[in-house]
C-alpha positions in Angstrom: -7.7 20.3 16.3 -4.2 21.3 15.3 -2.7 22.9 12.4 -0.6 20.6 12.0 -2.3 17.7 11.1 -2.8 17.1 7.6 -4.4 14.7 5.1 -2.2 13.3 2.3 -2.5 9.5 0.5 -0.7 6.7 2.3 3.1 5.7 0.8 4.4 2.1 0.6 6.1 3.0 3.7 2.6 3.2 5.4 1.3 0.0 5.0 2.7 -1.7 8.4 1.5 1.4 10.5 -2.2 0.6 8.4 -2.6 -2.8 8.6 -2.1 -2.3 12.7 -4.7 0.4 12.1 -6.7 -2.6 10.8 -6.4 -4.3 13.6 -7.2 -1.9 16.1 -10.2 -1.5 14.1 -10.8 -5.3 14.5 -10.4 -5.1 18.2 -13.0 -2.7 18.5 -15.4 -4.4 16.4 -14.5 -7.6 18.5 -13.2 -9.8 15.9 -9.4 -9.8 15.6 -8.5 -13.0 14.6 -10.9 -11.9 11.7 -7.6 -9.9 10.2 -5.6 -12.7 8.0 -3.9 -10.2 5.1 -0.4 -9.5 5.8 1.1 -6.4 5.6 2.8 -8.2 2.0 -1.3 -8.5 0.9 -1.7 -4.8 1.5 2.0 -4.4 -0.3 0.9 -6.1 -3.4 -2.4 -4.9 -3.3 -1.2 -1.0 -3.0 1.3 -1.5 -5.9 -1.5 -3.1 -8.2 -3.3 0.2 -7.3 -6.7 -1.9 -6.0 -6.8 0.0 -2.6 -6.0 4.1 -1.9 -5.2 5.2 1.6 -5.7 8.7 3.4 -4.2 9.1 6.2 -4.5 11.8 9.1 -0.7 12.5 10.1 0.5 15.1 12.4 3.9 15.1 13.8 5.0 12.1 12.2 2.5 10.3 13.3 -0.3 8.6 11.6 -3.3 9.0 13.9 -5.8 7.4 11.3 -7.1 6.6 7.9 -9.5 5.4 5.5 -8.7 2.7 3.1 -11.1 3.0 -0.3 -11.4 1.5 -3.7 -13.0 2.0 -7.0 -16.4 -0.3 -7.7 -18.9 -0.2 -10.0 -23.2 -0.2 -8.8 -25.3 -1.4 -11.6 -28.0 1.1 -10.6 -25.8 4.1 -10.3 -22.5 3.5 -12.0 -19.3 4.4 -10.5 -19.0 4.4 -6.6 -16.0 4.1 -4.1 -16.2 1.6 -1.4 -15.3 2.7 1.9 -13.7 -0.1 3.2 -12.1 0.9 6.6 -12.6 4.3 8.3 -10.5 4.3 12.3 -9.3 6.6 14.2 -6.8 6.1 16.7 -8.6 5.7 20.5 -6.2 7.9 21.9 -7.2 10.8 18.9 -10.9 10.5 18.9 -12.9 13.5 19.3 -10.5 16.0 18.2 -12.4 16.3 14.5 -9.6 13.8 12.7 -12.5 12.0 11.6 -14.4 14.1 10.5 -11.9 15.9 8.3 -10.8 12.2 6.7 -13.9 11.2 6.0 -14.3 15.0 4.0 -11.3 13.6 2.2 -12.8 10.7 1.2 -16.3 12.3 -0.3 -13.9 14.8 -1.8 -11.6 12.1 -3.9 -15.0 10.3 -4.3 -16.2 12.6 -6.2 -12.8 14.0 -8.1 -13.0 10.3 -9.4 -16.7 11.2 -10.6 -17.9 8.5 -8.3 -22.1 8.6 -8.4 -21.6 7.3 -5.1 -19.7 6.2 -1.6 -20.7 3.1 0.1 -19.8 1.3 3.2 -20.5 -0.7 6.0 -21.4 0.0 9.7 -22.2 -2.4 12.4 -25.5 -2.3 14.0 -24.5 -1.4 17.8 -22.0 1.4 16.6 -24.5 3.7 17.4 -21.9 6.6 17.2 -20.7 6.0 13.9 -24.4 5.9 12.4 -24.7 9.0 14.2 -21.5 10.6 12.8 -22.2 8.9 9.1 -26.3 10.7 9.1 -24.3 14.1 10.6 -22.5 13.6 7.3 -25.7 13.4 5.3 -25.6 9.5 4.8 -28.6 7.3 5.0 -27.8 4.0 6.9 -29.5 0.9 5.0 -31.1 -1.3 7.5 -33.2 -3.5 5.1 -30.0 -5.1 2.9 -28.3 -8.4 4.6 -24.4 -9.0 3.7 -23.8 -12.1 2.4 -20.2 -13.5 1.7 -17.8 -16.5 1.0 -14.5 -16.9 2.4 -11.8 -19.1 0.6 
């Protein structure tokens, strides 16, 4: 990996270069019509501080990034919610991953989080194998359930 990428929170000036991010990630998953915010949702969403960005930079270029927020679990109190984790294709491989995803257990738990959830589809067998390298156990009994408006 080279010494020259480095970790640092996303700026407003980000959001465009994250929301395609976003929708590379969609792609992979197979779903990108799924992605309806607009770079102005992410705007308004950084600026009322509901979403944090890391980011994986190295020559000016931001090669990938996890997008997290603040939650609260009833069983264990305060948690961050991963909610998207990608790496550029191009990129994989090279350990930016893994040292984002470090980031992200680190500010985790400077924000005394008791915990760090997310979400992993069921045939991305190389991510449940990166997330249990990581220590993480991969719930396969809880079904998600949601509305869209």
């Amino acid at each position: 990996m080279s010494e020259k990428l480095k970790i640092r929170f996303a700026e407003m000036a980000d959001l465009e270069t994250i929301r395609g991010l976003v929708i590379e990630l969609a792609i992979f998953e197979k779903e990108p019509e799924a992605v309806t915010a607009t770079v102005d949702d992410y705007i308004s969403a950084y600026q009322k501080g509901l979403i944090s960005i890391l980011v994986a930079e190295e020559d000016g270029e931001i090669l990938g990034m996890t997008l997290f927020y603040d939650t609260f679990s009833t069983w264990k109190g305060k948690m961050l919610y991963l909610e998207d984790f990608v790496v550029k294709e191009a990129h994989r491989s090279r350990g930016i991953g893994d040292r984002l995803f470090k980031a992200t257990l680190k500010e985790a738990k400077q924000r005394d989080c008791k915990l760090m959830k997310w979400q992993v589809l069921d045939w991305n067998t190389q991510a449940t194998k990166f997330y249990e390298r990581h220590g993480a156990s991969i719930e396969k009994e809880w079904w998600n359930g949601k509305i869209v408006f």
